[in-house]
C-alpha positions as CSV (number, residue, x, y, z in Angstrom):
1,X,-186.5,278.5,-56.1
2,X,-186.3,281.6,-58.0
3,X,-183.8,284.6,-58.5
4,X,-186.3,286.3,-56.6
5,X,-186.4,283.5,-53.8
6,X,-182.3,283.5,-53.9
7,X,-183.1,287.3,-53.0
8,X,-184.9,286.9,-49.8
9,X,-182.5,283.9,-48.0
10,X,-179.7,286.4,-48.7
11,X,-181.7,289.3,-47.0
12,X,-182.4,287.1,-44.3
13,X,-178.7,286.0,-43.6
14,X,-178.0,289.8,-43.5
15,X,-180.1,289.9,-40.7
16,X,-178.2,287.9,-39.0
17,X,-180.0,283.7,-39.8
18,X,-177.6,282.5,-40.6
19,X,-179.6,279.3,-40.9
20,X,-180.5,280.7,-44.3
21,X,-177.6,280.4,-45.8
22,X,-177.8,276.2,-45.6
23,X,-180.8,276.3,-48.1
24,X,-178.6,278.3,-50.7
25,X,-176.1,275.9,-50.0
26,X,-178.1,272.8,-50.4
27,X,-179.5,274.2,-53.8
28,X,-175.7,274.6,-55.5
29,X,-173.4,272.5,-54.0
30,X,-173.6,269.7,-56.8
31,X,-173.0,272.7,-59.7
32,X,-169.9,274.3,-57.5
33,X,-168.3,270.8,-56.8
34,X,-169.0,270.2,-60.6
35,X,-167.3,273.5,-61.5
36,X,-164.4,272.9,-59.3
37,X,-164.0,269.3,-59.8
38,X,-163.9,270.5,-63.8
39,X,-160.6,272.8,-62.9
40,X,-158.9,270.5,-60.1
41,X,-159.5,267.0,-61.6
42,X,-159.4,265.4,-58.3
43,X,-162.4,264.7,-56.2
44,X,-160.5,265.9,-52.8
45,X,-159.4,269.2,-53.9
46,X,-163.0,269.8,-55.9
47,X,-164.6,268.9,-52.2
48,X,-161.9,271.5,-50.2
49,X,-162.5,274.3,-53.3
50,X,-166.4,273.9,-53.1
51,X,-166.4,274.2,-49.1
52,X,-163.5,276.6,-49.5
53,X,-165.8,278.6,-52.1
54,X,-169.2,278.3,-50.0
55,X,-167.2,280.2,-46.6
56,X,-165.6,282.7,-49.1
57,X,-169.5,283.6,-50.4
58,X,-171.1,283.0,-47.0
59,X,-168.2,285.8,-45.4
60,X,-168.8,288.0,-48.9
61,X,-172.6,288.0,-49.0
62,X,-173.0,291.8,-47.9
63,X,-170.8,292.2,-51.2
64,X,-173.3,290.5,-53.9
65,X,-175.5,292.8,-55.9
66,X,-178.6,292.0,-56.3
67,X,-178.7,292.6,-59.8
68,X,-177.5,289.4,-60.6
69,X,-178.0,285.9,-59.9
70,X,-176.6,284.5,-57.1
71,X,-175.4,281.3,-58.6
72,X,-173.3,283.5,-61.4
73,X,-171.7,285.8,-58.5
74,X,-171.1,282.1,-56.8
75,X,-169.4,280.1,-59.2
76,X,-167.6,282.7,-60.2
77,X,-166.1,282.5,-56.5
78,X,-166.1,278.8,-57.4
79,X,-164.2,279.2,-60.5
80,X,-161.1,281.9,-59.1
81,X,-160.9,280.3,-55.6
82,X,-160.0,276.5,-58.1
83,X,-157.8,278.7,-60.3
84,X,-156.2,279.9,-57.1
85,X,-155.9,276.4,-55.6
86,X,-154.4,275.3,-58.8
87,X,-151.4,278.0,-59.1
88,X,-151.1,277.8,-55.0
89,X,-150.2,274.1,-55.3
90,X,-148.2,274.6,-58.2
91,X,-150.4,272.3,-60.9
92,X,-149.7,273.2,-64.1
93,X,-152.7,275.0,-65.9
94,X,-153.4,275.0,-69.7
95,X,-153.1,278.1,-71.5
96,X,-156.1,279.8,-73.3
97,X,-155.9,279.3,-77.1
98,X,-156.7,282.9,-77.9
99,X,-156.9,281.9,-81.4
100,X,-160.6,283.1,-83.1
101,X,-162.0,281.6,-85.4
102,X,-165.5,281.3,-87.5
103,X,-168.3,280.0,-85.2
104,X,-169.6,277.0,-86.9
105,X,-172.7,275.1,-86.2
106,X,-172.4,271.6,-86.1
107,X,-174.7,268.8,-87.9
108,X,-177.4,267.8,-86.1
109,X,-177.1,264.5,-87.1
110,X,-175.7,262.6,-84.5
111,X,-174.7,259.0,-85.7
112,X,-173.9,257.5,-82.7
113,X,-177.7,258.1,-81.2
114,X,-179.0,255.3,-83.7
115,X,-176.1,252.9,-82.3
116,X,-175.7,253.2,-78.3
117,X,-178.8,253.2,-75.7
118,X,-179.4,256.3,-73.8
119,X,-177.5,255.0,-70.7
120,X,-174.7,253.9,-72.8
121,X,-174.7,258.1,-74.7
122,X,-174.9,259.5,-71.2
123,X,-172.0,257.5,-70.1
124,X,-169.7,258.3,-73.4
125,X,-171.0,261.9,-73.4
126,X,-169.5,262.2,-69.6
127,X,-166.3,260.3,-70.7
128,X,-166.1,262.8,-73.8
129,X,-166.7,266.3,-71.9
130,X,-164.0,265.0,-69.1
131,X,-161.2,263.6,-71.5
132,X,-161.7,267.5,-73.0
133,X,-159.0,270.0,-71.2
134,X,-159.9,271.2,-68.4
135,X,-161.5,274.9,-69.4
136,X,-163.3,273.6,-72.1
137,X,-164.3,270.8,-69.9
138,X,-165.9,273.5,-67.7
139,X,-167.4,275.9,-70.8
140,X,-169.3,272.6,-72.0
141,X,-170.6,271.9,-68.1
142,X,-171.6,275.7,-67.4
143,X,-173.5,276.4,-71.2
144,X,-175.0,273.1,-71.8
145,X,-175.5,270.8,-68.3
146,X,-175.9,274.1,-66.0
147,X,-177.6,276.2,-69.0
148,X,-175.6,279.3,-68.3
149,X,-176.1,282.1,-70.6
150,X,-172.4,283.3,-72.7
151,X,-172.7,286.3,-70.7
152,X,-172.8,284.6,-67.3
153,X,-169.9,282.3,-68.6
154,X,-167.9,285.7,-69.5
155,X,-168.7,286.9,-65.7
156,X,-167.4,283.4,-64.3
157,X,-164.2,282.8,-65.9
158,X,-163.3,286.6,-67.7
159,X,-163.1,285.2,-70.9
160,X,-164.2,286.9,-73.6
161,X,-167.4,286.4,-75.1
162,X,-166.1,285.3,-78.8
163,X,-163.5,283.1,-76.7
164,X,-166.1,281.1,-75.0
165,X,-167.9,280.9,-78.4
166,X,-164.8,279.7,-79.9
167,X,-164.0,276.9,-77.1
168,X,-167.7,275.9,-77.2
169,X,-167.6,275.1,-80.6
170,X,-163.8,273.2,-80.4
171,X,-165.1,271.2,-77.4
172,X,-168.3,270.3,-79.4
173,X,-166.3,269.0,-82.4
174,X,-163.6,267.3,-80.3
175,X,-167.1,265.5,-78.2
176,X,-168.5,264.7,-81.8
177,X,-165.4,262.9,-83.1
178,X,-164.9,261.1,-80.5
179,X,-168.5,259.6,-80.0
180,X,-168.1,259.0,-84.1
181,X,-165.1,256.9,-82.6
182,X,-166.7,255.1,-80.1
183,X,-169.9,253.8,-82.6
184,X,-167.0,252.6,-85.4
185,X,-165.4,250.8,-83.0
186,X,-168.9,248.8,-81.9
């Protein structure tokens, strides 16, 4: 399905099928549990922020501008209505290192690839990205799992664009060391 296919089930819940509105669904509802569960950290309250987040969209739908896509405008509904959750029940949040610093790349050598399977790198990759806080956890899911552009990150979350850049790179080193760590230890 297409931006251009997102388009025409949102033009036909307008009209009034609603019916449409369960293929939309169906096509994020891993990403937007991924993108809450990143922020709440608990499988619950990532399920009741996702379906929270899906009723917010489905009731705002005659607000989205079609010069976007739909899964931006989404998990940004996604990401505030987690935020939210998270002040409302009083769980403390990290603070944003607004700190910038020189974007680095980093080697693309990767030790640990010659040493662990590919089952056994997908596991430790996972284990990496969620031991990372829980921002950065969600930067690394949204650029590099979900392939979201910096831009669409910016729209998401309102960070700015050489603050996502800086806790992309952070989160990259922090995932590097420790899959360094985890190959030593073998």
């Amino acid at each position: 399905m297409t931006q251009t296919e997102d388009h025409l089930y949102i033009d036909r819940i307008l009209q009034g099928d609603h019916e449409a509105y369960a293929f939309l669904v169906n096509k994020y509802q891993r990403m937007a549990y991924t993108v809450a569960l990143k922020i709440m950290r608990n499988v619950e309250d990532a399920e009741d922020t996702a379906q929270e987040s899906f009723i917010k969209a489905f009731q705002k739908i005659h607000s989205f501008k079609k010069d976007s896509k739909f899964s931006t405008w989404l998990y940004t509904i996604v990401y505030r209505t987690a935020v939210y959750n998270l002040r409302k029940n009083r769980i403390s949040t990290e603070q944003i290192d607004e700190d910038i610093t020189q974007n680095r790349s980093i080697d693309n050598e990767n030790p640990f690839e010659k040493e662990l399977n590919q089952e056994a790198q997908i596991i430790h990759i996972k284990k990496a990205i969620d031991s990372l806080p829980k921002l950065d956890s969600l930067l690394v899911t949204l650029f590099y799992i979900n392939e979201n552009s910096i831009t669409e990150i910016q729209e998401i979350t309102g960070l700015s664009v050489s603050n996502i850049k800086v806790k992309l790179y952070r989160a990259r080193k922090k995932i590097k060391k420790q899959l360094i760590t985890i190959v030593a230890s073998k």
